[in-house]
C-alpha positions as CSV (number, residue, x, y, z in Angstrom):
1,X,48.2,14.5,184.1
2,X,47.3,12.9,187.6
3,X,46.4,13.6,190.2
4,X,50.2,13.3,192.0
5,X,51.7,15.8,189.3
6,X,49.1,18.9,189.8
7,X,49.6,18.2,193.8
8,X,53.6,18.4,193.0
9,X,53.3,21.1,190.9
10,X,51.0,23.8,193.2
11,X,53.5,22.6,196.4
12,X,56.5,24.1,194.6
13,X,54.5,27.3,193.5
14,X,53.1,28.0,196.8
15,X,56.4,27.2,198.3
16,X,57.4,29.5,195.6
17,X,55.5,31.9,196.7
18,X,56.6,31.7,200.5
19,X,59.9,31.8,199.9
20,X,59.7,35.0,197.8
21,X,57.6,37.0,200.4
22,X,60.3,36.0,203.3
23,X,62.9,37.1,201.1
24,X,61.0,40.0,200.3
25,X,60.0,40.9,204.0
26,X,63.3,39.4,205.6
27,X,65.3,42.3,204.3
28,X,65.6,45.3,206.0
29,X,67.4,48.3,203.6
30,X,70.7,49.4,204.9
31,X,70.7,52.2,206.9
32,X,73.1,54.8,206.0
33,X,75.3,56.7,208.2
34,X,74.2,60.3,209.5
35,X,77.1,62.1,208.8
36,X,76.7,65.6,208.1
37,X,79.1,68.3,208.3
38,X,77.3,71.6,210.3
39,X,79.7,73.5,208.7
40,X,79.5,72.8,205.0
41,X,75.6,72.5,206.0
42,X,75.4,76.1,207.3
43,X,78.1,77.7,204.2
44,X,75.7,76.2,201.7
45,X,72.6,77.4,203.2
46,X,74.1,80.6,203.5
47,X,75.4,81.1,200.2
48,X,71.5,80.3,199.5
49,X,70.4,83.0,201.2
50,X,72.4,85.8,200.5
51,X,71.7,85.3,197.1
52,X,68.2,84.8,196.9
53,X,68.4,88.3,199.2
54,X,70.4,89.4,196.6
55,X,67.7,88.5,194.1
56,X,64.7,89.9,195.8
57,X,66.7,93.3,196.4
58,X,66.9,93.6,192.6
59,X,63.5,92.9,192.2
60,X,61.9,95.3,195.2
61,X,64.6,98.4,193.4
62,X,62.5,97.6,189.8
63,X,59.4,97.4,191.6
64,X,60.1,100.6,193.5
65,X,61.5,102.6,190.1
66,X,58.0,101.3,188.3
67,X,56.3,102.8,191.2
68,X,57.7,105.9,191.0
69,X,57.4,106.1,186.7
70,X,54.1,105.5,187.9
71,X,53.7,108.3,190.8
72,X,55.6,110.7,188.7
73,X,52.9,110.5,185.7
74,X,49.9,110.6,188.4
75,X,51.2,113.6,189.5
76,X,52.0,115.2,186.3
77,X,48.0,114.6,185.2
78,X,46.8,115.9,188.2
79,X,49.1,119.0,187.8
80,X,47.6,119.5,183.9
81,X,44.0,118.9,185.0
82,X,44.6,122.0,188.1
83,X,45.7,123.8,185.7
84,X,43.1,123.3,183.1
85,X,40.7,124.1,186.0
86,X,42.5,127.4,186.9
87,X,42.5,128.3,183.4
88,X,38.6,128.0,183.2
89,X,38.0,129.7,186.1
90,X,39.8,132.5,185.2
91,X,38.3,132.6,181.9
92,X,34.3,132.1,183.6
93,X,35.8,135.3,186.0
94,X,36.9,137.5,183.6
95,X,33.5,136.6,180.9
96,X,31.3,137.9,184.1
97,X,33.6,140.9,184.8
98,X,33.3,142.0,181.0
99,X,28.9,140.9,181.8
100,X,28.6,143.1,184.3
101,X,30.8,146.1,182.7
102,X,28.6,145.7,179.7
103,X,25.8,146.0,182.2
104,X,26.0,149.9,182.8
105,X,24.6,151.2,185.8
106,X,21.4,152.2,185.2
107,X,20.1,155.7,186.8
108,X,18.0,155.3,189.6
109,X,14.6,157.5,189.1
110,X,13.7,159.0,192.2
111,X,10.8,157.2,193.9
112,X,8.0,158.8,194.9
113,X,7.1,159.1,197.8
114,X,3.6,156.9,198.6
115,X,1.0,158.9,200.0
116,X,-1.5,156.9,202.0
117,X,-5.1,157.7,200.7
């Protein structure tokens, strides 16, 4: 190879190479029309919503039934623990009643009376 074919050769790939990067850069991409329709726009943002309100009405009503399974048991243990307390009260009430009838009154001697001396 001389000297005269690598010169020949690197011309036509940098002017390659030019000519790719203006045809590259020279185009600009179409711009589409704005056209859209408010009306179809708002119907299907509408029909959207309602049905993701929809959806998160459902979910809130299971959310606010678990809550009150939930309240309902709460209430019912605090219910049986009162009444086991009530019970044991009663019980400690009536054990020192049957105490202190088991405890007869004793009879008081008569004190004497102190004489200073």
């Amino acid at each position: 190879m001389d000297k005269s074919e690598i010169l020949t050769n690197l011309g036509i790939l940098v002017a390659g190479i030019f000519a790719g990067l203006i045809a590259y850069f020279g185009k600009k991409p179409a711009v589409s029309p704005q056209t859209s329709d408010a009306v179809v726009t708002s119907v299907g943002l509408e029909l959207g919503n309602r049905l993701q309100t929809d959806q998160v009405i459902a979910e809130l009503k299971r959310i606010a039934d678990s809550l009150a399974v939930l309240a309902d048991r709460k209430q019912a243990s605090t219910e049986a623990k009162l009444d086991r307390v009530l019970q044991e009260l009663a019980e400690a009430e009536e054990r020192d009643l049957e105490a202190k009838a088991r405890r007869a009154p004793r009879a008081q001697r008569p004190r004497k009376p102190r004489t200073g001396g």
